[in-house]
C-alpha positions in Angstrom: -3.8 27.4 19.0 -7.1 26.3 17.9 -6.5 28.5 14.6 -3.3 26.6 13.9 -5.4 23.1 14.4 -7.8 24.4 12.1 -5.6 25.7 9.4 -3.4 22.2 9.5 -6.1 20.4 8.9 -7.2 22.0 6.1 -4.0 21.4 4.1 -3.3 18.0 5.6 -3.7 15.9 2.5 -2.7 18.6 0.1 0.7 18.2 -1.5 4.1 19.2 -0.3 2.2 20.3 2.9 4.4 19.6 5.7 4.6 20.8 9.5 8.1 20.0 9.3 11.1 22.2 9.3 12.7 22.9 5.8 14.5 20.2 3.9 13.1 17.5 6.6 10.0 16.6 4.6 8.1 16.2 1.5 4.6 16.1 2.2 3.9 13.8 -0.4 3.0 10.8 2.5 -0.7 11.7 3.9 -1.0 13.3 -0.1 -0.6 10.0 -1.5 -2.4 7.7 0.9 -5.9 9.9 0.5 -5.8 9.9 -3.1 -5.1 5.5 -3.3 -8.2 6.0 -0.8 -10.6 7.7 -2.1 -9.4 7.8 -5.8 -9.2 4.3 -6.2 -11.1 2.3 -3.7 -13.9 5.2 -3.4 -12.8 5.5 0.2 -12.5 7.8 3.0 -10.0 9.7 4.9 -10.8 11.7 7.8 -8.3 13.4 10.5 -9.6 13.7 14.3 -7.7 15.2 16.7 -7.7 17.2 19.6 -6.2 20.2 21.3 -5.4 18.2 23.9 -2.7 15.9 22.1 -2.9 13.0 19.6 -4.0 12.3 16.2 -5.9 9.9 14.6 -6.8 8.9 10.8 -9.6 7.1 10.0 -9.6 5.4 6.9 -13.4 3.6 5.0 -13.2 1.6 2.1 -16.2 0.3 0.8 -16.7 -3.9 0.6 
């Protein structure tokens, strides 16, 4: 389980990644949002979650 966390996080913002089954995403969403982020506005995106449930993305953009 905790191999599976890990190994979804690493391709989270990668695109076409998608924990979906097939033909019922595109995994362009979380792609897109962390480039505007960091690309952009010089930003970041982090993912924290737990094994125990829930997910949450924290987003930084610098003032």
């Amino acid at each position: 389980m905790l191999t599976d966390l890990i190994s979804v996080r690493a391709k989270l913002f990668t695109a076409f990644f998608t924990t979906k089954a097939a033909g019922k995403g595109t995994g362009w969403g979380l792609s897109i949002g962390y480039q505007i982020v960091t690309q952009k506005y010089w930003g970041t995106w982090k993912c924290l979650s737990s094994l125990e449930g829930g997910t949450e993305l924290a987003i930084g953009i610098p003032i």
